[in-house]
N, C-alpha and C positions, 0 to 999 in steps of 0.2 A: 664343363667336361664333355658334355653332349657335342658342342661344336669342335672342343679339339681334337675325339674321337673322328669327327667329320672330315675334318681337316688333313687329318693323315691319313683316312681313308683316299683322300679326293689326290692326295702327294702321290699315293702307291699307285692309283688306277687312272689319274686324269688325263696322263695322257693315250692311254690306252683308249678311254673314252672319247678321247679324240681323231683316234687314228694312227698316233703318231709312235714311232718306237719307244720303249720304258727308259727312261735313264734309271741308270745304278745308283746314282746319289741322291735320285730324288726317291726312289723306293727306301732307299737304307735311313733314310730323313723320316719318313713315313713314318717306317716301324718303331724309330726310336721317340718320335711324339706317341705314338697309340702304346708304348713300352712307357711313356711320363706317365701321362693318363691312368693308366692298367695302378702303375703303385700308388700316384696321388689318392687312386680312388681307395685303398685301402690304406691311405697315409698315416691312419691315427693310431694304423697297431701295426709302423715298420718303426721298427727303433735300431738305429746308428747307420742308414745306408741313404747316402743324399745322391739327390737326383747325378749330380756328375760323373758319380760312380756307375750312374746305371746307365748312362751314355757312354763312357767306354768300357766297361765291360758287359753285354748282352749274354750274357753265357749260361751253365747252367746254376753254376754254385750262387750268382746273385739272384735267382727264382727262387732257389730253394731258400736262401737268406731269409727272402722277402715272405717266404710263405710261413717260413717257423715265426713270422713276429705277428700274422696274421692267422695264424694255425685253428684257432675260433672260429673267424669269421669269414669261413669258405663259401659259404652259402652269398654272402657279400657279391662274389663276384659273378653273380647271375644279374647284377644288373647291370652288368657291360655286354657288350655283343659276343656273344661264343663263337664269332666267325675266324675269327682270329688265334693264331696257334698258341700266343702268350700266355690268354686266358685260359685254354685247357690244359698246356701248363702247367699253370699253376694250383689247378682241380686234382692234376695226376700227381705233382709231388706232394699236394697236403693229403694223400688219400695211402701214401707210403709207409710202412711200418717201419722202414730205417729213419724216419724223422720222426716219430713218435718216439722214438725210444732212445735221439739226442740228447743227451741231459740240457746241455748250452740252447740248444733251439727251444726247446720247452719250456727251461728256468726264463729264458727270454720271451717266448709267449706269455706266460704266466704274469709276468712281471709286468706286460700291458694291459693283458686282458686276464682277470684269477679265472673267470668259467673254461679256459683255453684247457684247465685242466681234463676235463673228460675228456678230452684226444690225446692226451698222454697214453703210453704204453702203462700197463699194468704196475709194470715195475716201478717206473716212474712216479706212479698214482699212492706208491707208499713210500716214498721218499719225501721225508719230514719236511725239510729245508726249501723243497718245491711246494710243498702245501703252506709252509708260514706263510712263503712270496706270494703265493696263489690267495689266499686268504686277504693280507696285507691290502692288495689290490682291491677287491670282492670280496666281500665276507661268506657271500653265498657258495663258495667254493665249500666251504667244509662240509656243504652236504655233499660234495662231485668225490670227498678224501676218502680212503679205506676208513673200516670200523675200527681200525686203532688208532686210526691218528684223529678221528674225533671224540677219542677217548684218553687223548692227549693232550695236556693243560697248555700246551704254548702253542700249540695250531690251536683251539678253542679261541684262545685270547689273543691270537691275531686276527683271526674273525671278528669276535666281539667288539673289536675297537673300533673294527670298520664300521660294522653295520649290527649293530647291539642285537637285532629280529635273529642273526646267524645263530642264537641260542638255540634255536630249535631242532640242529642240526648237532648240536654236541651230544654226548652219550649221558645217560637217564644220572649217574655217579657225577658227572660234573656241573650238571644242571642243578643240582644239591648242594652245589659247592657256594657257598655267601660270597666267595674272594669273587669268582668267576662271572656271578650275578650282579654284583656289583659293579663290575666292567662293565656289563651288557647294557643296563636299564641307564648309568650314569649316560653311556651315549645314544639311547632310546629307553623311554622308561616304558614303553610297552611293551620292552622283552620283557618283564613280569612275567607275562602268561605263558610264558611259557619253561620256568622256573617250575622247580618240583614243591609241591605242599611246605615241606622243610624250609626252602628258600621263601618261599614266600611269607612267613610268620616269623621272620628273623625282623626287627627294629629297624636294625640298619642297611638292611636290602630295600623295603618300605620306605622309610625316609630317603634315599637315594632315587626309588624312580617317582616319586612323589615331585622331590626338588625339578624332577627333568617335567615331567608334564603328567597334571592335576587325573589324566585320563584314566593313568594307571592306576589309581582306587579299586577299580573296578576288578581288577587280578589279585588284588591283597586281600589273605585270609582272614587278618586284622590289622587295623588302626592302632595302635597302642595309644599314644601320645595326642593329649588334646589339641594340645598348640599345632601339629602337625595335622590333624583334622580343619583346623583354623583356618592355616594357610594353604588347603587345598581348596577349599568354599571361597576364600578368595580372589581366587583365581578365577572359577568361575563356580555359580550356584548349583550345575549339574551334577557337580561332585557329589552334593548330598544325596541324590539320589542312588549313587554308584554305593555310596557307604550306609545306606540302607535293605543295601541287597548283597554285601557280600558276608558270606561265611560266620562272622561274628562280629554284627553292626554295633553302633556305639550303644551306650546306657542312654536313658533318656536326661540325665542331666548332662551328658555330654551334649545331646544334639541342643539339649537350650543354652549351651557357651556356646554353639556354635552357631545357632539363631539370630544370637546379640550380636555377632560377630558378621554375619550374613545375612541381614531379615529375606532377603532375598529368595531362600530355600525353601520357602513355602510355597512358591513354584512345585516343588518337587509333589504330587498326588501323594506321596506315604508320610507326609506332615502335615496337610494341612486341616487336618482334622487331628489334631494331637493338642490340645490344651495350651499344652504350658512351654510347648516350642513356639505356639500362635503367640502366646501374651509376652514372651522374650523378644520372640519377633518386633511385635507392634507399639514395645517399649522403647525398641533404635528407632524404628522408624513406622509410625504411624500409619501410614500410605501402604505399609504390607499389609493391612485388610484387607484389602482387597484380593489375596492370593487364598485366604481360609476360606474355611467350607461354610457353604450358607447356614447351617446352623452356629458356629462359630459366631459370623458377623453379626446374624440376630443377638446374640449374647452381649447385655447390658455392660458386665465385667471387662470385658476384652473390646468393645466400642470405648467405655471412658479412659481406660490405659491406651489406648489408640490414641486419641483427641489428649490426653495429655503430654503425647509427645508432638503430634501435630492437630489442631484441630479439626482440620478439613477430613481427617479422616473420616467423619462421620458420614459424607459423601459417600463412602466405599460401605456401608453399612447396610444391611438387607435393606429394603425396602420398607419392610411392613413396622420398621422400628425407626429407621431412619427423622421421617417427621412426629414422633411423638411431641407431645410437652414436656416431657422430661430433657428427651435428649436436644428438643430447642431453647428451652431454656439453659442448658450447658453449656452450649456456643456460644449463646449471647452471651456468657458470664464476663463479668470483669478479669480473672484469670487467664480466660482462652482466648479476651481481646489481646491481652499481652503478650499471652506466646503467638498469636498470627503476628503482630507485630514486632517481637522480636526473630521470627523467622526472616521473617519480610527485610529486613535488617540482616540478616548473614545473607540469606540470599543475593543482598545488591552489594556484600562485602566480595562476596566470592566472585561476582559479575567482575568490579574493578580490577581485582586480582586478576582473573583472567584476561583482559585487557590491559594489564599494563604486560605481563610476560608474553602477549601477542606482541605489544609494539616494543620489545625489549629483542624480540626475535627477529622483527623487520628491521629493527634498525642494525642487528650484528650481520645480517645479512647482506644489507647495503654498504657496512662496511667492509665486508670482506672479499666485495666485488668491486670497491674502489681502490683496496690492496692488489 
């Protein structure tokens, strides 16, 4: 754009720079490349006006066109050269209060760009139908909308749909609304936080932005439902952390189904010193000893329910107990040779497995590039 800008600069004045008298057609060629340039550069927010139009007509109604589909991003054209009359132009029509107050230029700003809305006229700025469009677009618009119409259920929920965070922006009554919430978190489940206490300890507001992403725990006043605590630790193990700091964390027999379910969570410092989420733990999988508190691992009880799910766990076992004779002789047992050995055995089941779905994968590959 830089060189076509050059380029029509060089049409208007080359020959001038050379000495030589201006031709008309080659100035009127000029202005209409640095006239392309001028809309290309704000091209992403002119809607229905193609270049050929703007080659024969240079006038003023096609600026003004150009500037209602642009009406946002005025500030945009400071990065073209203001030497040019085009450009100021089109600074002086978008700075005009009879284009703000166009319904058609505006609904049309809106509909490219929703923040276009705070340059609407006043009047504008409460008119519904421009706020859905505005919204629809951006969700961020409903904070730019008057305080009734973000107290308005169908401007809310065109926001929401957009960009679910827009909740924050709706009025204190519809952020209490379950239907409205449930909009918001289904397409971010981070707007949680910003749902009212009521919305938040509803079931099915909770299981909705849970389904969207594990993060949201951490804005829910409670968990109700185990299985849904479940499949949040699944996701990932940080969760448990999130659901032992909000508002009204699980029972302690929840958090050991969700142990068995996740040994993994004793990662999290507010379990791993809890007893009998360690020993759920270390009954899936062994190898979470290693995440309990060193008084924990010292603990006889909770090393041999370890080593009987996997023996090696003993490895992960404090130190000062670690090589006892007790606990060497329980590795050496007959029993714990078996289960190394039958680990040993899933382990090179699961290796094949994964090996054959690799070359199951290269080969559909191969084929579908000989197709």
């Amino acid at each position: 754009q830089a060189q076509q800008v050059e380029e029509g600069k060089q049409a208007v004045e080359g020959r001038e720079h050379e000495g030589e008298p201006e031709d008309q057609e080659d100035e009127e060629t000029g202005h209409r490349r640095l006239t392309i340039v001028v809309i290309s550069t704000i091209s992403s927010y002119i809607a229905g006006v193609a270049v050929a139009q703007v080659l024969e007509a240079m006038d003023e109604e096609s600026v003004q066109l150009a500037v209602a589909s642009c009406l946002a991003q005025v500030n945009y054209l400071d990065t073209v050269s203001a030497d040019y009359p085009l450009v100021e132009d089109v600074k002086s029509y978008s700075r005009r209060d009879e284009l703000r107050a166009v319904r058609p230029f505006v609904l049309e700003a809106v509909q490219t760009n929703g923040l276009a809305l705070r340059h609407a006229s006043p009047e504008l700025r409460e008119d519904k139908n421009i706020a859905i469009e505005a919204c629809k677009q951006n969700g961020d618009a409903l904070g730019l909308a008057s305080e009734d119409l973000r107290d308005t259920y169908s401007v809310a929920r065109a926001a929401v749909r957009q960009k679910g965070q827009a909740l924050r922006f709706a009025s204190d009554y519809l952020q209490s609304d379950p239907e409205l919430v449930i909009e918001a978190v289904q397409q971010d489940g981070l707007a949680l936080e910003f749902a009212q206490d009521g919305a938040r300890t509803d079931r099915k507001v909770v299981q909705a932005a849970l389904q969207q992403t594990w993060k949201a725990v951490r804005f829910a006043v409670q968990v109700q439902e185990t299985e849904t605590m479940k499949e949040v630790v699944r996701q990932d193990w940080r969760a448990a952390e999130d659901l032992c700091n909000i508002q009204q964390p699980p029972s302690q027999e929840q958090f050991e189904e969700v142990a068995a379910c996740n040994p993994q969570i004793l990662q999290a410092w507010q379990l791993r010193a809890n007893r009998g989420v360690v020993l759920a733990a270390v009954r899936a999988d062994g190898l979470a000893l290693r995440w309990a508190s060193p008084e924990l691992r010292a603990d006889a009880e909770v090393i041999e329910e370890a080593m009987s799910s996997n023996p090696d766990a003993l490895w992960e076992a404090h130190a000062s107990i670690r090589h006892s004779e007790a606990m060497r002789q329980l590795y050496t047992s007959g029993p714990m040779r078996t289960r190394r050995l039958r680990l040993r055995e899933e382990a090179e089941k699961r290796l094949a497995e994964e090996e054959a779905l690799d070359l199951d994968a290269i080969e559909h590959e191969d084929e579908q590039e000989e197709n």
